[in-house]
C-alpha positions as CSV (number, residue, x, y, z in Angstrom):
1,X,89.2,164.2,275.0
2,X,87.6,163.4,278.5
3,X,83.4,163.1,278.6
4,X,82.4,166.4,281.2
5,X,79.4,166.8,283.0
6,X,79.0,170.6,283.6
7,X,75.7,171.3,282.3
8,X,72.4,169.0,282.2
9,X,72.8,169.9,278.6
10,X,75.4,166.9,278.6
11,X,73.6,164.6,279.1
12,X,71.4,163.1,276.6
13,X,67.6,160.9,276.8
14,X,69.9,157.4,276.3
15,X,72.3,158.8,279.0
16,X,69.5,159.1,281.6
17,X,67.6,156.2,280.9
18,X,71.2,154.3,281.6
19,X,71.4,156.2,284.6
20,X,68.5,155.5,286.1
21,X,68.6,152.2,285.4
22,X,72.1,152.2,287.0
23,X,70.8,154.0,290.0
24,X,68.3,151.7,290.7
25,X,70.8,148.6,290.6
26,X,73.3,150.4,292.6
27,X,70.5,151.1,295.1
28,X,69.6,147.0,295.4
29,X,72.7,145.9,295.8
30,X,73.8,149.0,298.2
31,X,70.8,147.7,300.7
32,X,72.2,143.8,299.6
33,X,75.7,144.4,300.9
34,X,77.3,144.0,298.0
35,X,80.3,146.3,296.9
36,X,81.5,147.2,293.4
37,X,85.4,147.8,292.2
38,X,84.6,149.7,289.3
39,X,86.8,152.5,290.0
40,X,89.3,150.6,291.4
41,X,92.9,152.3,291.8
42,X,91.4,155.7,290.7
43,X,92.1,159.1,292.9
44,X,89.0,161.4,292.2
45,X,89.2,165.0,293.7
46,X,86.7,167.4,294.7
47,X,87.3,171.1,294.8
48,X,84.3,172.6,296.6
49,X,83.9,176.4,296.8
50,X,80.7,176.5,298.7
51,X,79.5,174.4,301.3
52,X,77.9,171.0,301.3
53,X,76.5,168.5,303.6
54,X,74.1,166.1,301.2
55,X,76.4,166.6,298.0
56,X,79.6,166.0,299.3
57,X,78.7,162.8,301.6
58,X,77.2,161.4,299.2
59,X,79.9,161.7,296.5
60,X,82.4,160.7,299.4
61,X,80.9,157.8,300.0
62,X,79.9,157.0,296.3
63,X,83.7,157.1,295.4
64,X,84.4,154.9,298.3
65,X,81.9,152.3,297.9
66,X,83.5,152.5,293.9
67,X,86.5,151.7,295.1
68,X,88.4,155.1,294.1
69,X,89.9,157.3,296.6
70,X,88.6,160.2,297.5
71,X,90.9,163.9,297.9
72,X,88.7,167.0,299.5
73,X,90.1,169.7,298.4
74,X,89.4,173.4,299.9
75,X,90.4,176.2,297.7
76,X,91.3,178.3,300.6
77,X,94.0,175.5,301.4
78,X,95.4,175.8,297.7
79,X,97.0,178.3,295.4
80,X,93.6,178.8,293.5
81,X,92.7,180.5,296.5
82,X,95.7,182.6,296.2
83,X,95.2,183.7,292.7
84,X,96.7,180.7,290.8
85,X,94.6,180.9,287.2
86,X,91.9,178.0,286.6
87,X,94.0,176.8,284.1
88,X,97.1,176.0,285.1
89,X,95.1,174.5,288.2
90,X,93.5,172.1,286.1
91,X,96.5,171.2,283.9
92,X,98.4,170.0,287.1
93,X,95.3,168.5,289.4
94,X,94.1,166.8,286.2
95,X,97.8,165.6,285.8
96,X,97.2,163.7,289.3
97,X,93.7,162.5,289.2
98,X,91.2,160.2,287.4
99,X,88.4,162.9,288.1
100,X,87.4,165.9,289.1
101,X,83.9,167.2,291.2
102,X,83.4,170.4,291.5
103,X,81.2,172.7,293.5
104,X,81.6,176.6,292.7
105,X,79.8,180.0,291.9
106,X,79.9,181.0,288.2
107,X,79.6,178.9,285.8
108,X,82.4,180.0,284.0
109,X,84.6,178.4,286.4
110,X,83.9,175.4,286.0
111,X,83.7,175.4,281.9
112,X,87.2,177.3,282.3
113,X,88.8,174.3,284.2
114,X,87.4,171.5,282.4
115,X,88.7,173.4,279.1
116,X,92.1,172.7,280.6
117,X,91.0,169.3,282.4
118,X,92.3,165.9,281.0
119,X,90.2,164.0,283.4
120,X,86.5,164.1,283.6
121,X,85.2,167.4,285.2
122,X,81.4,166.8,287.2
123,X,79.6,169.6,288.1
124,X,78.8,169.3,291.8
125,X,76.6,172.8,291.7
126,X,76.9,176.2,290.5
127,X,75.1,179.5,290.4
128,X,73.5,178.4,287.5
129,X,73.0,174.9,287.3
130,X,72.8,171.3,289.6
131,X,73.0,168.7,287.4
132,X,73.8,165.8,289.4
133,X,71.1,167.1,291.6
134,X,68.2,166.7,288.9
135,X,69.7,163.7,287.7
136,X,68.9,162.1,291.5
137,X,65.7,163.8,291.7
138,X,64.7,162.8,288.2
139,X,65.9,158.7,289.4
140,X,63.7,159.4,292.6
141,X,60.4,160.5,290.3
142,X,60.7,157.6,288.3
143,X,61.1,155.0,291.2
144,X,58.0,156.8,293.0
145,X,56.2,154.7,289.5
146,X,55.7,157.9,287.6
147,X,56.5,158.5,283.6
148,X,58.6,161.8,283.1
149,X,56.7,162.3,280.0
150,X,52.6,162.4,281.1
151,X,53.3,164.0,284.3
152,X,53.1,167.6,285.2
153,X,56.3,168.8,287.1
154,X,55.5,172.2,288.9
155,X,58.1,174.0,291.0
156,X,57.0,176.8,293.0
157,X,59.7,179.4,294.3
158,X,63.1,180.9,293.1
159,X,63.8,180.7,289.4
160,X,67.6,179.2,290.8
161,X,70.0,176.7,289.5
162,X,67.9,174.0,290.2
163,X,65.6,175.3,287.9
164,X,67.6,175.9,285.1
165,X,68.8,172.2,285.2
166,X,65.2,171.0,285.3
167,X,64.6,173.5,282.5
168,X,67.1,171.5,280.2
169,X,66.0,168.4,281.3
170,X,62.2,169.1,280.9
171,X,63.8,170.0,276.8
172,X,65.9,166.6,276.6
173,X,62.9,164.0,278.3
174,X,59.8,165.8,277.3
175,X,58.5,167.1,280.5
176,X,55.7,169.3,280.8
177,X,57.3,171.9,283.4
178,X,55.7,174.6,285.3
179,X,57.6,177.2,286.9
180,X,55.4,179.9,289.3
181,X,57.9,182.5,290.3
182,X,57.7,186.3,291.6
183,X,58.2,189.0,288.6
184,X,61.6,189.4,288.1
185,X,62.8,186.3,289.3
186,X,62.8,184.2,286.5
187,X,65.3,181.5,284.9
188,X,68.5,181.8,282.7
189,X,66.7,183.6,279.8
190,X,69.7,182.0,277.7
191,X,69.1,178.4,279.3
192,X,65.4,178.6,278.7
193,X,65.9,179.7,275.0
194,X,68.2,176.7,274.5
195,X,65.8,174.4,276.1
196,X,62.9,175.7,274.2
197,X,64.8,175.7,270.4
198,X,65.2,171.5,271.3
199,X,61.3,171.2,270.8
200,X,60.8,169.4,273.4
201,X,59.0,169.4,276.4
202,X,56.3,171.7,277.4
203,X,57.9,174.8,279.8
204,X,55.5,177.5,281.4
205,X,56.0,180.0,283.5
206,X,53.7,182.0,285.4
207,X,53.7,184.1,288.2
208,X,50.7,182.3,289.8
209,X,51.8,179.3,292.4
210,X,48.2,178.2,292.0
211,X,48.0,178.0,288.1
212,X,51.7,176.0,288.4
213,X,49.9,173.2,291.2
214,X,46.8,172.1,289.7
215,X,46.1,168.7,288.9
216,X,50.1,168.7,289.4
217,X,51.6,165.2,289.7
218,X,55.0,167.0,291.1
219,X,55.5,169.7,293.9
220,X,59.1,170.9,294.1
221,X,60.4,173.5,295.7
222,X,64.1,175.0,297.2
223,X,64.9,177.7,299.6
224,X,64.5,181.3,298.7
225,X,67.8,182.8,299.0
226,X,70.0,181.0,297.6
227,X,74.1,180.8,298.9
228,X,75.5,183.9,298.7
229,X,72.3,186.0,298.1
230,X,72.1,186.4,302.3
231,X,71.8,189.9,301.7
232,X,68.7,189.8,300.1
233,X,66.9,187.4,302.8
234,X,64.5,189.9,304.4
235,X,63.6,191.4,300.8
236,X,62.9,187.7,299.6
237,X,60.9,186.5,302.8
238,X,58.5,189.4,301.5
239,X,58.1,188.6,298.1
240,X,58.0,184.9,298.0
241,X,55.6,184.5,300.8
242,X,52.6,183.7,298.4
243,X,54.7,180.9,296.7
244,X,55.1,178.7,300.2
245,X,54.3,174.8,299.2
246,X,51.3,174.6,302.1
247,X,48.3,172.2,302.6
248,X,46.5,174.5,300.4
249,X,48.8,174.5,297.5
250,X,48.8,171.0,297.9
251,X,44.9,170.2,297.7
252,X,45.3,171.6,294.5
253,X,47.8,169.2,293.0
254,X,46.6,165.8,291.8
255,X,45.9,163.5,295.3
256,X,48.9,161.1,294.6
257,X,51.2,163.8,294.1
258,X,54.4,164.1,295.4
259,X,56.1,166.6,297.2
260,X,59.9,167.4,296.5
261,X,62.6,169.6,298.6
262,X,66.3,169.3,297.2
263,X,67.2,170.6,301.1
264,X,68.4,172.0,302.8
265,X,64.3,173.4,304.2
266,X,64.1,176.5,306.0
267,X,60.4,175.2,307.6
268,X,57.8,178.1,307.7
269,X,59.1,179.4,304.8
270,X,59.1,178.0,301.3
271,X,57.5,175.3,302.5
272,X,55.5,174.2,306.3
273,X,56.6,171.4,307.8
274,X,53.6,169.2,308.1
275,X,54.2,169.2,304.3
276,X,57.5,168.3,304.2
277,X,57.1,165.9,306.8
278,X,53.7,164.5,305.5
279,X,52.7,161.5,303.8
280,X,53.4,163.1,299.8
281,X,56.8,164.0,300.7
282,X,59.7,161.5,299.2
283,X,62.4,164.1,300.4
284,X,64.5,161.5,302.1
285,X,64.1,158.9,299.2
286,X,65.5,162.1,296.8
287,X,68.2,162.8,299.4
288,X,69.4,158.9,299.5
289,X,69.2,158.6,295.7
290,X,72.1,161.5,295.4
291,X,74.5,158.6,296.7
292,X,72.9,156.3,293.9
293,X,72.7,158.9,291.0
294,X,76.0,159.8,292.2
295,X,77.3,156.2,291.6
296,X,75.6,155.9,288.2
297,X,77.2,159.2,287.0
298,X,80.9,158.6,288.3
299,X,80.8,155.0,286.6
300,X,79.7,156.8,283.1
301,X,82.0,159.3,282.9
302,X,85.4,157.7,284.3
303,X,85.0,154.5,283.1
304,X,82.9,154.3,280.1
């Protein structure tokens, strides 16, 4: 049976501490010039639903710099897009490839096609998780010198995917998660009941963005409206205005804190841009460690 990434839940404490490890080799000999073959000959697809600029680069270029060939594949350009089932999708791509990324809307989806897969299924982002996403951010934490297990992670905005994912990983590492989000726009109540019956971790949520910053070692935030909520953006703009990551939220937060956006930032909005752009923000160090992280995890689950 292939090894599937589709849910942070797949991944275990040992399996991140490898990966960041990994990541941070990668990263050294990246800079170094030195290039690894340890996906050589393999042909690793990704099927991406919704678009990407940060995700999909930075896989492209992982599975290059691997060695592997890369194959985009747009589902408006195959038969999935013309009402070919997920399964017998799968049975045939997996029949070609070495791997498979994928970047959809429900989660179902995915779990569907790596039910059928016989390669290695990585979930590239859905509407209710971002694993590889957290993974990288996790890395980028960690290399900023700080122990995911004494520091205070607060997030301040939508309760999205990428909350959910830190919600499981806050259950597998022991992190004492905050989440401050408008009434009504809570997490997965099914992911956090899963991440709270591990034991681990500490997870709060409140409602108050100031209660969620204090003495905070960890700002993170992600755009209000979310792909394929457009509809909503004028009624969200409203609502999460109190929750905007500013100079004041920030004074709250512990002074070597660090400031995280998974981008793309709509500036003014969830969070100003003297913030983003100002000397706690490691934004651009969490966007480069995607092509690292992304490295790490392609290596773990096509070769190991």
């Amino acid at each position: 049976m292939p090894k599937h990434l589709v849910s942070i839940f797949d991944l275990s404490k040992s399996n991140f501490k490898k990966l960041f490890k990994r990541a941070a080799q990668f990263k050294k000999e990246k800079k170094a010039g030195k290039s690894h073959n340890a996906l050589k000959n393999q042909s690793i697809g990704m099927i991406f639903e919704k678009l990407s600029t940060r995700t999909r680069v930075s896989f492209e270029v992982a599975i290059n710099d691997l060695g592997a060939s890369c194959l985009y594949m747009n589902p408006s350009d195959m038969q999935l897009g013309r009402g070919e089932s997920i399964a017998d999708t799968a049975k045939i791509i997996s029949s070609y490839l070495d791997g498979v990324i994928i970047r959809t809307y429900e989660q179902d989806r995915i779990e569907e096609f790596a039910k059928h897969s016989t390669v290695p299924v990585i979930n590239a982002l859905t509407d209710l998780g971002h694993p590889t996403q957290i993974a990288a951010d996790l890395f980028t934490i960690v290399e900023q010198g700080k122990k995911l297990d004494k520091i205070k992670l607060a997030y301040v905005g939508d309760g999205n995917n990428i909350v959910n994912s830190f919600i499981g990983a806050a259950s597998i590492l022991g992190i004492n998660l905050w989440i401050a989000t408008p009434k009504g726009y809570e997490p997965d109540s099914n992911v956090l009941k899963k991440a709270r019956e591990s034991g681990n971790g500490s997870i709060e949520i409140v409602n108050d963005p100031k209660k969620a910053a204090e003495n905070a070692d960890v700002l993170y935030t992600d755009v209000w409206v979310s792909m394929g909520q457009e509809k909503e953006t004028r009624k969200k703009q409203k609502i999460f205005k109190p929750f905007q990551i500013n100079d004041n939220l920030l004074k709250l937060a512990n002074p070597d804190a660090i400031v995280m956006h998974c981008l793309p930032a709509h500036k003014g909005e969830e969070i100003t841009e003297e913030v983003l752009e100002g000397p706690h923000s490691v934004i651009y160090d969490q966007a480069e460690n995607k092509l690292h992280m992304g490295k790490a995890i392609l290596e773990m689950f096509l070769k190991e």
